[in-house]
N, C-alpha and C positions, 0 to 999 in steps of 0.2 A: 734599114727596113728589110731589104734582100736576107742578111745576117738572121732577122728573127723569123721568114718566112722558113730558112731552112731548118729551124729547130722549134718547130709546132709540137707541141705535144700532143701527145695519144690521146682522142676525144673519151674521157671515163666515163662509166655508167653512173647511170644516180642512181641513189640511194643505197644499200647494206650490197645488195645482189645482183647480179647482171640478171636483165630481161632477156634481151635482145642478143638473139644468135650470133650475131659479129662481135657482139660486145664481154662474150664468155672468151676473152684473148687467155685467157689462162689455162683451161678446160684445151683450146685447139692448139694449144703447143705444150702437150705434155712432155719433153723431154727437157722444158726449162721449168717446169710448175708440177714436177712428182708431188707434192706436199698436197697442190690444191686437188689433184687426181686421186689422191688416196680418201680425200677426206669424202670428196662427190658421192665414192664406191662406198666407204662406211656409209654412209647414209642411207643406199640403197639405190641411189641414183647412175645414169650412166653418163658421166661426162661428155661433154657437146664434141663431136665428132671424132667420137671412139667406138668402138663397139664390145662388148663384154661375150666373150665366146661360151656357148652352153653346153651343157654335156660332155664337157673338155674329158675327164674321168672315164665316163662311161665307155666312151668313143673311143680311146687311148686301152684302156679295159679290152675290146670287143676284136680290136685291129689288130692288135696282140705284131706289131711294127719290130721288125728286126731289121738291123744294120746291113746293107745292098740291096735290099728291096726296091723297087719301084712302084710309086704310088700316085695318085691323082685327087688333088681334092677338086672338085667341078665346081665349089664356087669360093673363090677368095676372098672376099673382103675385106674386111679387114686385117686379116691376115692371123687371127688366132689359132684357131686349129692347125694352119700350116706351120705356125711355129712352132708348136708341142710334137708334130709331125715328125718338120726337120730334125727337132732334140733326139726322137726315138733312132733317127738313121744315123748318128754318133758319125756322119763324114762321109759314109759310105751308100751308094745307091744314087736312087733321083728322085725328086718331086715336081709332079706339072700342079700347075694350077692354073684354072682357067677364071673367065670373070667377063660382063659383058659391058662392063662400066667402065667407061676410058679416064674418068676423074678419078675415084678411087681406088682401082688396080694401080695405076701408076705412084699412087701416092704410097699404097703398100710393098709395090714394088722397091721401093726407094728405102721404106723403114727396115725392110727384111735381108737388102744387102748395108747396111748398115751397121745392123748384127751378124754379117761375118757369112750371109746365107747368100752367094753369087750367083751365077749362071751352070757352076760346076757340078750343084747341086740341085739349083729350083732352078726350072724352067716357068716365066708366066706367060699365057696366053690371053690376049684383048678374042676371046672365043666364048659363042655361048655353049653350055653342058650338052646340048641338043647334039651337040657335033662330036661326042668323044670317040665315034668310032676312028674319025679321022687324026685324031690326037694318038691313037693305039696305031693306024696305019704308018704312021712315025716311029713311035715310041718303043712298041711292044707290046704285051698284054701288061695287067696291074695286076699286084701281089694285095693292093688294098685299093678301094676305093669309098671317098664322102663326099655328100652333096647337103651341107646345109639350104635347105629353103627358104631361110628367113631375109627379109628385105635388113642391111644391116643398119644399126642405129645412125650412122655418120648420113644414112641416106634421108633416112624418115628426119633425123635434126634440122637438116639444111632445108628451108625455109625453101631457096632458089630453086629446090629440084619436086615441090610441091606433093609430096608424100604425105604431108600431115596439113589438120586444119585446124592447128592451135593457131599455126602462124599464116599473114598473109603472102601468100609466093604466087605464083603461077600455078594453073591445073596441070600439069606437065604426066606426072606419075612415071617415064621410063628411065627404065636401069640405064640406056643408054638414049642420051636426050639427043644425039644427032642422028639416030634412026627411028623410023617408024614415025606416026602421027601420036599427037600429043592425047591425055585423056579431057582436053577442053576441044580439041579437035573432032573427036571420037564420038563424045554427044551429040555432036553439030548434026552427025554424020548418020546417028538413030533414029527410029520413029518412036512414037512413044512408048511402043508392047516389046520394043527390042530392047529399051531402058530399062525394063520394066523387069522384061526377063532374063537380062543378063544382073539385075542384082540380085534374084533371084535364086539362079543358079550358079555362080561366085560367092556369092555372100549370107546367102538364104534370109535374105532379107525381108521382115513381117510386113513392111508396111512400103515394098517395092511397087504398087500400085499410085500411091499417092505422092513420093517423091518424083517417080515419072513425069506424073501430071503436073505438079507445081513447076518441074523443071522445064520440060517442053511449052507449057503455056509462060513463061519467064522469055524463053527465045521466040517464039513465036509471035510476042507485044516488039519484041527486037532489044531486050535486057541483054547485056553478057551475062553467061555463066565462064569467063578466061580465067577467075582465081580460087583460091582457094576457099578462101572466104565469102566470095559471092556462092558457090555449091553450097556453101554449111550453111547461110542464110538461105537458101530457097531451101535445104532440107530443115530448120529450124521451121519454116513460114509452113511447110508439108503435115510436118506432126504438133499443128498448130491447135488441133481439134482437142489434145489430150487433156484429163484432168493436169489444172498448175505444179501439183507435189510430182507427177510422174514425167512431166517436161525435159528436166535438166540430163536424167541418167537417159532418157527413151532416145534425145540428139544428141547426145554422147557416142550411144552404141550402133544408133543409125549412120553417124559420122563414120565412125571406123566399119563398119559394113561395107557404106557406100564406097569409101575411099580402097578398100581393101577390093573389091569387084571390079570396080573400074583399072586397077594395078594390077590386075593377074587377066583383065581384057587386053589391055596397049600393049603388054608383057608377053602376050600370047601363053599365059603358065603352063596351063595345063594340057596343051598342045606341046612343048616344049618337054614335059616334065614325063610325059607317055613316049615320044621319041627316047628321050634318056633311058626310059624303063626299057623299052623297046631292044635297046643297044647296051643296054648296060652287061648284061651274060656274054656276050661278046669280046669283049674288051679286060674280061676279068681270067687271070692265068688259072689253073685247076684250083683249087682248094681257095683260092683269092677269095677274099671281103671286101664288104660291099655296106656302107652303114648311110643313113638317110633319116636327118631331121626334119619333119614339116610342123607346121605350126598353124593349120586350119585345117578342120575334117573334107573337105574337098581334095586334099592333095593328099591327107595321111588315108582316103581310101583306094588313091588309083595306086599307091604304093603297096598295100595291103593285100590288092587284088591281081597286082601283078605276080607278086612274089608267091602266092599262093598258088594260081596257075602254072607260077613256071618249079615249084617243087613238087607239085601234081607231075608236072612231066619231065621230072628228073634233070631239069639244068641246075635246079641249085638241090645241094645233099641236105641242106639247112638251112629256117628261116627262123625267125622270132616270132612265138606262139602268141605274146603279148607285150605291149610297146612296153618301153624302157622311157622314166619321166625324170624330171631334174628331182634331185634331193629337195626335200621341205627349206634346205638352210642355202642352196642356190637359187629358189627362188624368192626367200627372203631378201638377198644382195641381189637380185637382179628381174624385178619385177616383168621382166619381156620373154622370164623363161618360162613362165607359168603354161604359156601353150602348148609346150614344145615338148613332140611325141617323138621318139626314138624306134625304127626299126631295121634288123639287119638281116642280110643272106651270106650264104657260103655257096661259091662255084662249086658243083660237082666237077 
């Protein structure tokens, strides 16, 4: 008995396809299941805790990366862009990268010296972007710098860390879930016009009046709103008023609004992302680049508005007149790049 408790087999999924995010064992260990990872991407899909990096081209294009350079990507993730990075510095220079997620930095810390990419050459920091002045107070100035904005796929997949409401997890929403108060926390914490008006102005959300109300009257009878699924059900029960045909796509897009407002509130974003702007001239050596993905009009205008003021007064000699957008055939193979707006400056 002992004998056969030690050789349990791996509990399988039923039927053709894995549902269930633990049960995609194939997708979260791509360096044993290349075959099954290729085929996910032909498909258009992005493999359960991976992330498909955007604008790899453009970005590589723009940075124009020579060998002894130093440069800084401000957020790593998954570690895409810092390996095409690394490729560009052929041995020579450094790379920091920072990240405020202690789960998966460390996990792409691990796959990137793996590839031969050590300490001799990347430095990673458990640092948020907010902080790079203090990374340059070390370092030096940067000959390049990027800041992808996008929350990466491995985060929004994983059920545990409550980013998405397809699955049921925890409301959780932070990049880094042993600081800060959680986004089921966070509502506890609102009245209903601060509900109301933080989805509002995060998300610009149509019908931020009425998911307030449902929600606040849900905790106020003494409901939980703690998962994922209890939020998408009172936002379900909210746009309950609508004709039947316009139901399904209206809590679709309410879902991703709400979920998106409450992630960039716990997140502190755009407090965060105005510090960066803030510092980013700073921290950039003369002529240095400076390149910046966002992927909602809330973030791609404090970028817009920064760069344009500071070329107005002569810190940067050059900005992009208009955003830079993935190819038609990148967002065919990567349905998460469809948002994703590209704009760069140059340190004067």
């Amino acid at each position: 008995m002992g004998e056969q408790e030690k050789h349990k087999r791996r509990v399988r999924y039923a039927g053709t396809h894995p549902r269930n995010y633990k049960e995609k064992y194939k997708e979260l260990q791509p360096e044993k299941y290349a075959d099954t990872i290729s085929k996910v991407i032909q498909k258009g899909s992005t493999p359960a805790g991976m992330h498909l990096s955007i604008c790899v081209n453009e970005i590589l294009d723009f940075l124009q990366i020579k060998p002894g350079q130093r440069g800084l990507d401000a957020t790593l993730g998954y570690g895409g862009h810092t390996q095409e990075m690394l490729k560009c510095l052929k041995g020579q220079g450094h790379l920091y990268a920072l990240d405020v997620d202690p789960i998966e930095s460390a996990k792409t810390k691990e796959r990137l010296e793996r590839l031969g990419y050590g300490e001799d050459i990347l430095t990673v920091r458990l640092q948020n972007f907010a902080d790079i002045d203090l990374v340059a107070a070390e370092a030096g100035r940067f000959d390049f710098v990027l800041a992808d904005l996008g929350v990466s796929s491995m985060q929004i997949d994983n059920p545990d860390r409550g980013f998405t409401y397809k699955a049921e997890g925890p409301l959780d929403l932070r990049m880094n879930p042993h600081k800060g108060v959680s986004a089921a926390e966070r509502i506890r914490e609102m009245t209903q016009e601060e509900f109301a008006g933080m989805l509002k102005e995060n998300s610009d959300e149509p019908y931020a009046g009425e998911i307030s109300r449902t929600v606040m009257t849900r905790l106020k009878k003494g409901d939980k709103i703690d998962t994922t699924l209890q939020l998408k059900d009172a936002i379900e029960s909210a746009l309950g008023f609508l004709p039947a045909a316009e139901q399904k796509e209206a809590v679709k897009k309410a879902c991703q609004r709400t979920f998106q407002a409450l992630r960039i509130d716990v997140n502190r974003e755009f407090e965060v992302l105005y510090e960066f702007l803030e510092k980013l001239p700073d921290v950039l050596a003369p002529g240095g680049r400076a390149a910046i993905l966002t992927f909602h009009s809330g973030e791609d205008r404090l970028v817009k508005r920064s760069f344009k003021e500071m070329k107005k007064a002569g810190i940067y000699q050059e900005i992009s007149t208009e955003v830079i957008r993935p190819s038609a055939e990148e967002c065919a193979r990567n349905g998460r790049a469809r948002s994703t707006k590209m704009r760069w400056a140059i340190r004067a």
